[in-house]
N, CA, C and O of each residue as an XYZ file, in Angstrom:
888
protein
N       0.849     -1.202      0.000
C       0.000      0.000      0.000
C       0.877      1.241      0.000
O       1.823      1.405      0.770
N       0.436      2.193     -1.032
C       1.398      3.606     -0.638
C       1.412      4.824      0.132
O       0.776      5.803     -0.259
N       2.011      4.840      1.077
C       1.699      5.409      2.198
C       1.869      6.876      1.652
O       2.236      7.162      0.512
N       1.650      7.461      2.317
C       1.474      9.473      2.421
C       2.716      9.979      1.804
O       2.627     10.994      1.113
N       3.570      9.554      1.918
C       4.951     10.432      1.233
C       5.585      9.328      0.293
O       6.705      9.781      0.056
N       5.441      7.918     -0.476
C       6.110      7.222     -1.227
C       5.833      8.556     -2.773
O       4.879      9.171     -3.250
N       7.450      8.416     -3.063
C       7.474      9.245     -4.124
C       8.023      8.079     -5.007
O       8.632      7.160     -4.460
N       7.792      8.095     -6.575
C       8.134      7.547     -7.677
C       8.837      7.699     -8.901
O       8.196      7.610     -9.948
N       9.824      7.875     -8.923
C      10.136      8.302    -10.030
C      10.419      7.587    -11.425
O      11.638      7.523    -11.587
N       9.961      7.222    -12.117
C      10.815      6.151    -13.069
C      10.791      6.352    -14.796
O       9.763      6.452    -15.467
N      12.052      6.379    -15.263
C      12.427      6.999    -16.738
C      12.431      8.265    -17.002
O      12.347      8.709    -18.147
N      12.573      9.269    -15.508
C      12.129     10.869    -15.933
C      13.442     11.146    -17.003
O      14.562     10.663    -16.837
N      12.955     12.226    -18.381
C      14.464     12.724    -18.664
C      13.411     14.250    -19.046
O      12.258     14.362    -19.463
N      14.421     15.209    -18.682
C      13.945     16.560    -18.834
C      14.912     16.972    -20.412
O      15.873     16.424    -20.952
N      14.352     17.799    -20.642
C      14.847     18.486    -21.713
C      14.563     20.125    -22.266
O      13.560     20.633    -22.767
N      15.692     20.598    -21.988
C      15.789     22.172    -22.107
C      16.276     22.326    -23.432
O      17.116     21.569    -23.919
N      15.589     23.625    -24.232
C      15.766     23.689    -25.533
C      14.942     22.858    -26.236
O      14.044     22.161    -25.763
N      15.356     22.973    -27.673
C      15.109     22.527    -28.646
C      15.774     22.038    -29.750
O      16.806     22.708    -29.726
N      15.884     20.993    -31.107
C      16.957     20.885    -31.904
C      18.287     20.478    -31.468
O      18.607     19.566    -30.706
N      19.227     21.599    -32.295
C      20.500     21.562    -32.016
C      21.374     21.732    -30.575
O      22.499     21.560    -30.106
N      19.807     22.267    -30.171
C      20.868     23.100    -28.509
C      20.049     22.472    -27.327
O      20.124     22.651    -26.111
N      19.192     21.627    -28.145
C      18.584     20.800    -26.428
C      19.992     20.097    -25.612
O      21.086     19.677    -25.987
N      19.521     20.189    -24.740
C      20.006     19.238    -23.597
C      19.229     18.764    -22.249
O      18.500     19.355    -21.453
N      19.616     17.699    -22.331
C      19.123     16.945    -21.369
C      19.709     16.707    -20.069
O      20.460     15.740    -19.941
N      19.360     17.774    -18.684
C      20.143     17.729    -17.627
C      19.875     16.367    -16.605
O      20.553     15.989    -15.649
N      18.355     15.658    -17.309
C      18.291     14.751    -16.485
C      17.770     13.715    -17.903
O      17.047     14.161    -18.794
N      18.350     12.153    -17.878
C      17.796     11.369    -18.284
C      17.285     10.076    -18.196
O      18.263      9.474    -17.754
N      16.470      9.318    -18.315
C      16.158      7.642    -18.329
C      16.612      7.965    -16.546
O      17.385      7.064    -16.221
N      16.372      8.948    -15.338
C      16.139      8.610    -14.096
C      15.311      8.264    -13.670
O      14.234      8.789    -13.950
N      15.434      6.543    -12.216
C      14.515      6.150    -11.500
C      14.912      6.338    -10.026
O      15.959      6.764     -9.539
N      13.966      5.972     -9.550
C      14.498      5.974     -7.907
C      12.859      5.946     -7.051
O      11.734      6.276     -7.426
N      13.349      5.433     -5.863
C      12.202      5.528     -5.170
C      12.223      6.405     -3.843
O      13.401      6.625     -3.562
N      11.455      6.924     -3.024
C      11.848      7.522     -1.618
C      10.420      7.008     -1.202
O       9.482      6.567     -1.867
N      10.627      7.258      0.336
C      10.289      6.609      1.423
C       9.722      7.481      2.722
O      10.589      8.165      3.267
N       8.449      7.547      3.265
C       8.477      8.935      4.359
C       9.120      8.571      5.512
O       8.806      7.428      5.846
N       9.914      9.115      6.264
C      10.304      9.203      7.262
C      11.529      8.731      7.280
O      12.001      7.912      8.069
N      12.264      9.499      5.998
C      13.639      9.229      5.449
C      14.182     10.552      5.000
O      13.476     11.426      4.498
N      15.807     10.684      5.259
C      16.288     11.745      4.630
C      16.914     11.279      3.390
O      17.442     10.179      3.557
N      17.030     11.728      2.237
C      16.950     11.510      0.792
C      17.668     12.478      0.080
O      17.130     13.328     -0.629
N      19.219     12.334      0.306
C      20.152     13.328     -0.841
C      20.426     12.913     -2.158
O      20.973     11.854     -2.466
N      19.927     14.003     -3.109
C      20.322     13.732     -4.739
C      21.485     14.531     -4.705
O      21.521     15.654     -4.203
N      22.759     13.757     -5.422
C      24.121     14.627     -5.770
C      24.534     14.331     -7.161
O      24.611     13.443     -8.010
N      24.758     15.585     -6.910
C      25.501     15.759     -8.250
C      26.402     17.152     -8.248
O      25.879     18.112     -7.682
N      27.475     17.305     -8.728
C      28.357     18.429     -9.290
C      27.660     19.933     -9.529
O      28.285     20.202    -10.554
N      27.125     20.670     -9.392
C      26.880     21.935     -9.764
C      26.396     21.980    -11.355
O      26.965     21.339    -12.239
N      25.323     22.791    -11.557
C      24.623     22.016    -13.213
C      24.502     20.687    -13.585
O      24.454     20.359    -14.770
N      24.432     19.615    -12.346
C      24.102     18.607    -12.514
C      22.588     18.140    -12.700
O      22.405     16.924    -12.748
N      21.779     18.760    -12.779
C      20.558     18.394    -12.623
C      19.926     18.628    -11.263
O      18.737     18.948    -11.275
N      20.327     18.555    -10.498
C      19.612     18.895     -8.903
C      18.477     19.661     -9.046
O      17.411     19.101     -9.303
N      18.557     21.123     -8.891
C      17.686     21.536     -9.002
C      16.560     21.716    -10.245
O      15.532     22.392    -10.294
N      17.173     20.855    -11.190
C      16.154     20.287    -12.406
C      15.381     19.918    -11.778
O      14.313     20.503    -11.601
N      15.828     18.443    -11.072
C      15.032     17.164    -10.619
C      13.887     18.187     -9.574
O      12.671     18.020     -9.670
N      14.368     19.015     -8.805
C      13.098     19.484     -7.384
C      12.295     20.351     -8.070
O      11.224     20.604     -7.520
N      12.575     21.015     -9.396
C      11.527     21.523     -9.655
C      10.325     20.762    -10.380
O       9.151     21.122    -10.474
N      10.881     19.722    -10.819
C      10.189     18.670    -11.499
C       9.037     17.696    -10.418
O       7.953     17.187    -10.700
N       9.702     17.713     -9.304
C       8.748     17.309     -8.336
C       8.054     17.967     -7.388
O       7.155     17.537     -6.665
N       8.670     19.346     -7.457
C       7.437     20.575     -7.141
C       6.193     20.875     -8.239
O       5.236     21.619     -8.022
N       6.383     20.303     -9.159
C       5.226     20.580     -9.968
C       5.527     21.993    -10.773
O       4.588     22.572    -11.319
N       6.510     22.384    -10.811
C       7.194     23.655    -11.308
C       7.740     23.459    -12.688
O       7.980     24.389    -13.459
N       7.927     22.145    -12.960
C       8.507     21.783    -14.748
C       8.209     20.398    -14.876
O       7.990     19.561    -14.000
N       8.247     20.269    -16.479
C       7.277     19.012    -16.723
C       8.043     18.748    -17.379
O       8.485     19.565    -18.186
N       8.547     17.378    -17.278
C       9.547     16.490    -17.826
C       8.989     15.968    -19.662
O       7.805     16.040    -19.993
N      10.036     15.504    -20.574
C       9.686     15.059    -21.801
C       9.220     13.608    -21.639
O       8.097     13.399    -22.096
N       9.909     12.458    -21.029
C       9.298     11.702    -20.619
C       9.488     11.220    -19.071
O      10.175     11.792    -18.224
N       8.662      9.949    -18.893
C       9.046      9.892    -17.684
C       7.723      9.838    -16.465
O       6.791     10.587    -16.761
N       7.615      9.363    -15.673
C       6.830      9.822    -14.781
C       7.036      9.927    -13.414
O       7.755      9.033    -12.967
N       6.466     11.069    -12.283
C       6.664     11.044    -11.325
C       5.289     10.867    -10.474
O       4.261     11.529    -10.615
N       5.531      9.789     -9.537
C       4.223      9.595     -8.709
C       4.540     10.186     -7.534
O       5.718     10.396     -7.242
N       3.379     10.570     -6.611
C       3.445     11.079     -5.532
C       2.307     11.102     -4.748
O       1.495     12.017     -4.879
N       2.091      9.894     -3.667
C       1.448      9.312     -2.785
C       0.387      9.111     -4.129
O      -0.455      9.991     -4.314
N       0.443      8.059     -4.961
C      -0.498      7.250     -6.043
C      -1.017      8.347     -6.762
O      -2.078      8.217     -7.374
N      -0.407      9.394     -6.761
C      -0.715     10.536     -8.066
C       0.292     10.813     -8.885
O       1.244     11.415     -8.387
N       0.344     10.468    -10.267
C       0.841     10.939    -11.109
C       0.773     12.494    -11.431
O      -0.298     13.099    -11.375
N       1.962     13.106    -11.769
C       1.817     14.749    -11.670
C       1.659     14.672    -12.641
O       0.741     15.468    -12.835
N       2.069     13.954    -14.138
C       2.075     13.926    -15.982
C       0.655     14.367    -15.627
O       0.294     15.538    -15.509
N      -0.101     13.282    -15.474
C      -1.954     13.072    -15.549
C      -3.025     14.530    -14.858
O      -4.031     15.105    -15.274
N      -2.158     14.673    -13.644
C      -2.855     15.809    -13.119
C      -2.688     17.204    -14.074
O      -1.741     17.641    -14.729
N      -4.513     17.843    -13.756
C      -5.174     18.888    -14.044
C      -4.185     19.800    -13.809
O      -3.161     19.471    -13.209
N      -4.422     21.208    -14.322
C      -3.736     22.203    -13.754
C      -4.289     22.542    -12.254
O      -3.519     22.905    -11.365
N      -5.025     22.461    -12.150
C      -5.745     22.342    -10.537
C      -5.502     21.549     -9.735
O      -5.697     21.768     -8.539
N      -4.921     20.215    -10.282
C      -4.924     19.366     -9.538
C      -3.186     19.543     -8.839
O      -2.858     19.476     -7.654
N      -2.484     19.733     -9.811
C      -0.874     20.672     -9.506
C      -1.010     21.794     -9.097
O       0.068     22.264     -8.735
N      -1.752     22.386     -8.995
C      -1.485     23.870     -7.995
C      -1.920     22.965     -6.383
O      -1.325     23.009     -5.307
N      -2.926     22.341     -6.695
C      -3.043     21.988     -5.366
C      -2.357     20.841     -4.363
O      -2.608     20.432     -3.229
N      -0.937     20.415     -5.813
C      -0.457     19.600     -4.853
C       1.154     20.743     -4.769
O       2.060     20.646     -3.942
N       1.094     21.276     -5.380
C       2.344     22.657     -5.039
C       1.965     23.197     -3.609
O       2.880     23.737     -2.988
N       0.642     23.111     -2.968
C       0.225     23.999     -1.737
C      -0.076     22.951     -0.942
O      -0.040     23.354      0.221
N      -0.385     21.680     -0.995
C      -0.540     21.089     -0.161
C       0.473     19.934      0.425
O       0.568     19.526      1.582
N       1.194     19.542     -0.745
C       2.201     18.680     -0.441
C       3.239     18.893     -0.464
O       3.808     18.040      0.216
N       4.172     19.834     -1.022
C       5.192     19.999     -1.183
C       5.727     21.793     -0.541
O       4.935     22.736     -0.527
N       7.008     21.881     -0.132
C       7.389     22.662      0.861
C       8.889     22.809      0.198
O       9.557     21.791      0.018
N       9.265     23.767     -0.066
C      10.296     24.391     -0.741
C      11.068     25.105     -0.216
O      10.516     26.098      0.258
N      12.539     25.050     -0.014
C      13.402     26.025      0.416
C      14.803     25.974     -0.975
O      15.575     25.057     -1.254
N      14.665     27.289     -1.554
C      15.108     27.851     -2.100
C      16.985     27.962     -2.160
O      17.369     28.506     -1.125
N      17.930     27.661     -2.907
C      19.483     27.661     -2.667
C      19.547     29.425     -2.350
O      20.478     29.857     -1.671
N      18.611     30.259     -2.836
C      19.168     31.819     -2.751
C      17.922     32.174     -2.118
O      17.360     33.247     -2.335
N      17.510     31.338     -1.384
C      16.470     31.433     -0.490
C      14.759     32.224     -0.676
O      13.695     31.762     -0.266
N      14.969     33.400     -1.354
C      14.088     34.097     -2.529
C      12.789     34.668     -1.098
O      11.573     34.706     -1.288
N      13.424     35.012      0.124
C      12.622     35.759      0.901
C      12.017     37.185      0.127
O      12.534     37.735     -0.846
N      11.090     37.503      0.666
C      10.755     39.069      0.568
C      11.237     40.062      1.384
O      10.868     40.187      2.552
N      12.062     40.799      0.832
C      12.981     42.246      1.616
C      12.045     42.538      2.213
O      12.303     42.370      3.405
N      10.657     43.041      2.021
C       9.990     44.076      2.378
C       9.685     43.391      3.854
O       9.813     44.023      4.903
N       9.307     42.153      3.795
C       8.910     41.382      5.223
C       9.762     40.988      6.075
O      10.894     40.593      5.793
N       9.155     41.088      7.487
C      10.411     40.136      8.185
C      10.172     38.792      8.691
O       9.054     38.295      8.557
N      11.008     38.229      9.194
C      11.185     36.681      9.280
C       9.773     36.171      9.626
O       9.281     35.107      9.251
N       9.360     36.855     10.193
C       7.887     36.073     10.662
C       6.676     35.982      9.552
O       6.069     34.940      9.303
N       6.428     37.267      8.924
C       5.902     37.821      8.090
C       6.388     36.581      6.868
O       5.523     35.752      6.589
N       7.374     36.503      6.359
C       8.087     35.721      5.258
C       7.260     34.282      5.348
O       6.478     33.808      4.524
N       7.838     33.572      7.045
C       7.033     32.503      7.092
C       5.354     32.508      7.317
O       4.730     31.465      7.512
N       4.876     33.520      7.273
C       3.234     33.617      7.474
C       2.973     33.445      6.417
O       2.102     32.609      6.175
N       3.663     34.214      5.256
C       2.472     33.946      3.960
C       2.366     33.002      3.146
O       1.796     33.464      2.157
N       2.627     31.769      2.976
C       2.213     30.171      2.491
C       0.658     30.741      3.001
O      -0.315     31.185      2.393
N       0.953     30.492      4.384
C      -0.595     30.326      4.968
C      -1.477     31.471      5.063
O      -2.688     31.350      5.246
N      -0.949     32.455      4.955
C      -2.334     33.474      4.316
C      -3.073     32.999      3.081
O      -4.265     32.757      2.892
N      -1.712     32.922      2.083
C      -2.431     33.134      0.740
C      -3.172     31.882      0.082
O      -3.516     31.687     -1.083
N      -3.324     30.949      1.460
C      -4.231     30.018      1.460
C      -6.019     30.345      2.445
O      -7.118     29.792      2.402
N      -5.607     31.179      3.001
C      -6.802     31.931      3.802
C      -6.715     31.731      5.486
O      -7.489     32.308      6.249
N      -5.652     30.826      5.925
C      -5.384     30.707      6.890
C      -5.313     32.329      7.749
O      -4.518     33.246      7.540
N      -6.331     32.270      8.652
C      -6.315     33.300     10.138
C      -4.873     33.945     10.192
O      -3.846     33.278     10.064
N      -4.903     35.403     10.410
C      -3.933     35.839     10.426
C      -2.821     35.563     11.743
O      -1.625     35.629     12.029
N      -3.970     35.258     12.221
C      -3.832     35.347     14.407
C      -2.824     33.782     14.303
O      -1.779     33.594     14.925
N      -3.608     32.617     13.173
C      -3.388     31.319     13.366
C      -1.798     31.434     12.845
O      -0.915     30.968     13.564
N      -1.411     32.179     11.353
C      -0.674     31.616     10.617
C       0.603     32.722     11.592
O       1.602     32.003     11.621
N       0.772     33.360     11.949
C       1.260     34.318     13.370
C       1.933     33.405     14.573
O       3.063     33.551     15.038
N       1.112     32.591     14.891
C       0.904     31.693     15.658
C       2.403     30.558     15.480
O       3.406     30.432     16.183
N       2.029     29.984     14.411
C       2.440     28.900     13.710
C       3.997     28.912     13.105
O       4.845     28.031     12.963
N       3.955     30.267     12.833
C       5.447     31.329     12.228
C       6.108     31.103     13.798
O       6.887     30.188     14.064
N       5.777     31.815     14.477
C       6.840     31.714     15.389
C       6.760     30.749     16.012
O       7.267     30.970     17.112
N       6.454     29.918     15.950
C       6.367     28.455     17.117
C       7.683     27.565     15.917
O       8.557     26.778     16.280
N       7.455     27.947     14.773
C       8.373     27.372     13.889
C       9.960     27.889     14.055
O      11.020     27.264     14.105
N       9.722     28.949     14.100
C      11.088     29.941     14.010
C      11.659     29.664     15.298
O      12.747     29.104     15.427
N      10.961     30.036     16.226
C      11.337     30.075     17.510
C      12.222     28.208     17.845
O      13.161     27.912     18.584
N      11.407     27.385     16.959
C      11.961     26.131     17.169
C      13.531     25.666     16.638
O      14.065     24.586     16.890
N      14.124     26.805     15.823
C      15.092     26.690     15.020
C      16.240     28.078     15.702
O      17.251     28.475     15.122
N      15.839     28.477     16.726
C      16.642     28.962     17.272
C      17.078     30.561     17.049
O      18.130     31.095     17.400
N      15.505     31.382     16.087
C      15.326     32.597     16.303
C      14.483     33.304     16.595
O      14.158     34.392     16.121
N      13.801     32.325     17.948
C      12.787     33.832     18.730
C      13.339     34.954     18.843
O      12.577     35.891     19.076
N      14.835     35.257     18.721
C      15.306     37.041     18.551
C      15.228     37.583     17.741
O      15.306     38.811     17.782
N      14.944     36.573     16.093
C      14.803     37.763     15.268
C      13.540     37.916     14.491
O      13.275     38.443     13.411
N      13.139     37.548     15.015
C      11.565     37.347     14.269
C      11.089     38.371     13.720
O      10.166     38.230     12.918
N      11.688     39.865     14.070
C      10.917     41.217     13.204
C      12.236     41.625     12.335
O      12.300     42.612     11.602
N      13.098     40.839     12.520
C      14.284     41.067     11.580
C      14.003     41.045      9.901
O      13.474     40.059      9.390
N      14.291     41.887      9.325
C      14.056     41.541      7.653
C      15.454     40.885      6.893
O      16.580     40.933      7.389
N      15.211     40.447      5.964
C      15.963     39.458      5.368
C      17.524     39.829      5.642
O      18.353     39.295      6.378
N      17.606     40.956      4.759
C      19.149     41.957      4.829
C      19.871     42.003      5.842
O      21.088     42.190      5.856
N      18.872     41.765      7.120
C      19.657     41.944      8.606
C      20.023     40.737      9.161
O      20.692     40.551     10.177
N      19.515     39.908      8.391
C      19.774     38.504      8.485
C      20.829     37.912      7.778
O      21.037     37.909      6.565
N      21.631     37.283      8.927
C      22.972     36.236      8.386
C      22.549     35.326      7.415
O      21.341     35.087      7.405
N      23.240     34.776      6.616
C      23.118     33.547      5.525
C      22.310     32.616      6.212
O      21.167     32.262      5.921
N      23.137     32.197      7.310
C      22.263     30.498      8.063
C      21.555     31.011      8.687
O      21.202     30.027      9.336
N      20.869     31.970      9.168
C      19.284     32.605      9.643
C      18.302     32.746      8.592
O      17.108     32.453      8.532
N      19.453     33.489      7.437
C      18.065     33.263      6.040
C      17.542     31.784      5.735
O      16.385     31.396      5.574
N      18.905     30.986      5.701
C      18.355     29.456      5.150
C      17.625     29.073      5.878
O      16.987     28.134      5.402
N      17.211     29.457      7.394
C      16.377     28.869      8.308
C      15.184     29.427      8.098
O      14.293     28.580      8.162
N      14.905     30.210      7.935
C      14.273     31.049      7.271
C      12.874     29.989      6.227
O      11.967     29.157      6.245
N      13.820     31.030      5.364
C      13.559     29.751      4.128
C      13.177     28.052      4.250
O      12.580     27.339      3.444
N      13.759     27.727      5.562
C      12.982     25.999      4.976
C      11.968     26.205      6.432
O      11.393     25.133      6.625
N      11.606     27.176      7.430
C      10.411     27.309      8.286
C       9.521     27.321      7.030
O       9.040     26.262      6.628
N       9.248     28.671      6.297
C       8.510     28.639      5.195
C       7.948     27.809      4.268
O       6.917     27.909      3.603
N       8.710     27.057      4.326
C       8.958     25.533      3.483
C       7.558     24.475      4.406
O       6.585     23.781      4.111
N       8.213     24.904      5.490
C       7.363     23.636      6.292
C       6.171     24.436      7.189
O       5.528     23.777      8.006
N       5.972     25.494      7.058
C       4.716     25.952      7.592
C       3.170     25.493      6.997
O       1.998     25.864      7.069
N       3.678     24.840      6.608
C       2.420     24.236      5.773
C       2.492     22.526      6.144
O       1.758     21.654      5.678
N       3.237     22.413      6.798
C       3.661     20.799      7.543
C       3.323     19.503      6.021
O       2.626     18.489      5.994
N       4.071     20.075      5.089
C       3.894     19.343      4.044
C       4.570     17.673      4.366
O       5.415     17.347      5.199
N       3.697     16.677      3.181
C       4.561     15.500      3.217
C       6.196     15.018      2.410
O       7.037     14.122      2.488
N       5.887     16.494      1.510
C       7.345     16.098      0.568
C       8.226     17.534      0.565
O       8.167     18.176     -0.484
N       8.955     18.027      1.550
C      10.108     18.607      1.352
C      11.330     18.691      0.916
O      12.183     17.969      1.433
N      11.734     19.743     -0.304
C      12.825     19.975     -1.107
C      13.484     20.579     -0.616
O      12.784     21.433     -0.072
N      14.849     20.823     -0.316
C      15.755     21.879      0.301
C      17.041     21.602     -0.858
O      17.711     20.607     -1.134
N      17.008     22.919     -1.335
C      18.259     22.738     -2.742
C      19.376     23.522     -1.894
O      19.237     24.443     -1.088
N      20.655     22.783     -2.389
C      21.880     23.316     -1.321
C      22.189     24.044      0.122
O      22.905     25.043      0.187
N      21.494     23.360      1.418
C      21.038     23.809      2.058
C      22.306     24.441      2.670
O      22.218     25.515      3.266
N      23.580     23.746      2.525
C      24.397     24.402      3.104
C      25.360     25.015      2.124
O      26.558     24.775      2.274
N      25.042     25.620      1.344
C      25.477     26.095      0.534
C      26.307     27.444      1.073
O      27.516     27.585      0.888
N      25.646     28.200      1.619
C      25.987     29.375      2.457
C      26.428     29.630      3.726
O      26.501     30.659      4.398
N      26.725     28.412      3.928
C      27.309     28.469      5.593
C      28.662     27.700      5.943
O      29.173     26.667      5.511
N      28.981     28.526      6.792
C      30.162     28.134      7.530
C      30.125     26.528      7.817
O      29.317     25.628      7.590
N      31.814     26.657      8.625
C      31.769     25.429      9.404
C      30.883     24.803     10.617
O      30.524     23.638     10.792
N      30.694     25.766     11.258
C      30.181     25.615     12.373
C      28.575     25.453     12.120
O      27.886     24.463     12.367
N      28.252     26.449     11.672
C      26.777     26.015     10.961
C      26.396     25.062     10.092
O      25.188     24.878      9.947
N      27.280     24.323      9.393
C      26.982     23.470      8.592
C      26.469     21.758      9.698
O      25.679     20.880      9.352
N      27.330     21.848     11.087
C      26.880     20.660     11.689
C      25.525     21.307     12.296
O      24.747     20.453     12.721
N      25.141     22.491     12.405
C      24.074     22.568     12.989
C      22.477     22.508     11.761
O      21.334     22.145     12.038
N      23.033     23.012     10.443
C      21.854     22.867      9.768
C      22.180     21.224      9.522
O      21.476     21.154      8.515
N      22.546     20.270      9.624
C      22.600     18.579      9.249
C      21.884     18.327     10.724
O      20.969     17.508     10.632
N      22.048     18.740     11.794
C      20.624     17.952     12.626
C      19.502     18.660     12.563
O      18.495     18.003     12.823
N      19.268     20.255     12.193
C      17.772     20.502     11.729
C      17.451     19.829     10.675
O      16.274     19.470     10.646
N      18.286     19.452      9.549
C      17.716     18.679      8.891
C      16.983     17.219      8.974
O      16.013     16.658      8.464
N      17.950     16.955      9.854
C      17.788     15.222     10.559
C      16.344     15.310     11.054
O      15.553     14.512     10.551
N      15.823     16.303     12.112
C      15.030     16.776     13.048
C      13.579     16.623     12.014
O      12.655     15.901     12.389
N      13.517     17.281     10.870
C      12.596     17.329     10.172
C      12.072     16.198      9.769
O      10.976     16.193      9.209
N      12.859     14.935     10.018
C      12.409     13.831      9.121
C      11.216     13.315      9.918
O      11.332     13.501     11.129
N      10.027     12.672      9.497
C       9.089     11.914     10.653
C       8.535     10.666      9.722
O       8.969     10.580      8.573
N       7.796      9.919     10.098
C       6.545      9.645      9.440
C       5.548     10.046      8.696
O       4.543     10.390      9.317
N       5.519     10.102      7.641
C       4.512     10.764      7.214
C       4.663     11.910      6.196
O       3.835     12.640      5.652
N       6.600     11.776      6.094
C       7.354     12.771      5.373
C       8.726     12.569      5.035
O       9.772     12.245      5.596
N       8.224     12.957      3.647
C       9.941     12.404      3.210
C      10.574     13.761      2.917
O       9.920     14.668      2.403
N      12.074     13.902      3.309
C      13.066     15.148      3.049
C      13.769     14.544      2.311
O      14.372     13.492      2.527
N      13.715     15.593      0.774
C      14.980     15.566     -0.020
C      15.442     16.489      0.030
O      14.800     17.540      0.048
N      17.217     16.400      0.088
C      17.746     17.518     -0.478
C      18.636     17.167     -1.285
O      19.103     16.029     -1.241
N      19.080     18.177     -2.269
C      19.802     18.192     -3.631
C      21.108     19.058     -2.968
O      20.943     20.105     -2.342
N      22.412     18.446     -3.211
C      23.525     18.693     -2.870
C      24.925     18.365     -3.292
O      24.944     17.412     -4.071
N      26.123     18.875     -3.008
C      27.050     18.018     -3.995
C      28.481     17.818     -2.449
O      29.567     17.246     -2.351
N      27.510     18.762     -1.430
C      28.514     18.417      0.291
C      28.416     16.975      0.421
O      27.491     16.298     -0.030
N      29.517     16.501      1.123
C      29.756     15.169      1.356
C      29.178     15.482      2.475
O      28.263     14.663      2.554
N      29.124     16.310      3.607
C      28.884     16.064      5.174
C      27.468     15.783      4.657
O      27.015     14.746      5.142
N      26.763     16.317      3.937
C      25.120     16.434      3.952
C      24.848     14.659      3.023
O      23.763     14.079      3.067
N      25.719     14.266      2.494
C      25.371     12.668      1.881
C      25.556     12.322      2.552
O      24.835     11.331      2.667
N      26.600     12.485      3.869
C      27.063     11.516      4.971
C      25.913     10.779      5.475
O      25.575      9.595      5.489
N      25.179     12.442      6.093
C      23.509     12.159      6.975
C      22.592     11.266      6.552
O      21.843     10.579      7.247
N      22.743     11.332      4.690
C      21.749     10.720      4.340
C      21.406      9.267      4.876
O      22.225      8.569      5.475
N      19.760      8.793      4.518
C      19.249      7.445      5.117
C      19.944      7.205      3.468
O      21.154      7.002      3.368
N      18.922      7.261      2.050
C      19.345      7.167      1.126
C      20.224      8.465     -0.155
O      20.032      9.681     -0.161
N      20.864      7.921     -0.804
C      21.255      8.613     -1.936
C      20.778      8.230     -3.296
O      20.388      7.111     -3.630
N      20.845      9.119     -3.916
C      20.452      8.806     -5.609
C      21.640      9.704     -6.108
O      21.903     10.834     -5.697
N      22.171      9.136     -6.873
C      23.262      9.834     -7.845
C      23.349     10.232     -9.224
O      23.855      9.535    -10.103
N      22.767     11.545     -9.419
C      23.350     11.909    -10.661
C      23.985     11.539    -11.997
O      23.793     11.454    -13.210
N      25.161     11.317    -10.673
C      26.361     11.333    -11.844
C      27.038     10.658    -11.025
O      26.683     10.562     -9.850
N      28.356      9.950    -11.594
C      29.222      8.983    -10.725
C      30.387      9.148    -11.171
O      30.695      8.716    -12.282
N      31.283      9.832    -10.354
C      30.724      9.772     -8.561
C      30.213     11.109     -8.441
O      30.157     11.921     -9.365
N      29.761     11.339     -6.990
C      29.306     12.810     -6.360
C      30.414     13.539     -6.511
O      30.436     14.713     -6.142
């Protein structure tokens, strides 16, 4: 039986361009994931990574190939039926993180859940119980700019998960951080994993494949 987060992938190949100048950053890829698993795709930089997460955000549509997700095919689904699994299942954190200047940290993570109609009081609520869990109840009225790299990335994957999705993407999570922060974003990452939810992230750090439960590879080697 397929439980809440089994994702599917099998024969995806994407293709950018056309003719002479297509290329194919991903091809003839399979793989399976699992909820309550952490799940690194590696590859080299323009390896496909963030091909592959937008492809399973429902953000780009592969040439062939299909991706299932909890017994839904995304090929088959409506345009309705993909917006509503972009908002309901899937939770995104960004490599350049793509906050709004104008807002601050709390504000940033509130609006998933506004612009779903969620209570302002509720999604308020929910922002900082998130933030605060990751170790910035101090900056919560802070706006992006005033914010360090590994506060933005935290940032960025609260946002991600304020919506307590079953399939979270995090593209180069440690991309921007130090040493010292890099062992601390690998157990928030760890932290996120449960039942009921599978974490991928796309990466080409060895410390962050280390963590992994599984890997899928790109390219060989990482």
């Amino acid at each position: 039986m397929t439980s809440r987060a089994d994702l599917i992938v099998s024969g995806l190949t994407v293709e950018l361009g056309s003719g002479p100048s297509c290329v194919r950053p991903l091809e003839n890829l399979s793989f399976v994931g699992t909820d309550g698993r952490l799940m690194v795709v590696c590859a080299p930089s323009g390896g496909g990574k963030t091909t592959l997460l937008s492809v399973l955000a429902g953000l780009l549509t592969p040439a062939r190939g299909s991706v299932t997700f909890s017994g839904r095919e995304l090929a088959l689904s409506s345009r309705p039926q993909m917006l509503q699994h972009r908002r309901d299942c899937v939770g995104l954190a960004f490599q350049s993180f793509n906050l709004i200047a104008s807002l601050d940290a709390v504000e940033n993570v509130m609006a998933p859940l506004l612009m779903t109609g969620v209570q302002r009081s509720v999604a308020r609520r929910r922002a900082t119980e998130l933030l605060s869990g990751m170790g910035l109840a101090h900056r919560l009225h802070h706006r992006p700019g005033s914010l360090s790299g590994g506060e933005q990335q935290r940032v960025a994957i609260a946002r991600g998960l304020v919506g307590d999705p079953p399939l979270f993407l995090a593209d180069e999570p440690t991309a921007h951080l130090d040493q010292p922060q890099v062992g601390a974003m690998l157990t928030l990452l760890r932290s996120l994993v449960r039942p009921g939810r599978l974490v991928l992230v796309a990466t080409h750090d060895l410390r962050v494949i280390q963590a992994a439960d599984d890997v899928v590879d790109l390219t060989t080697p990482c």
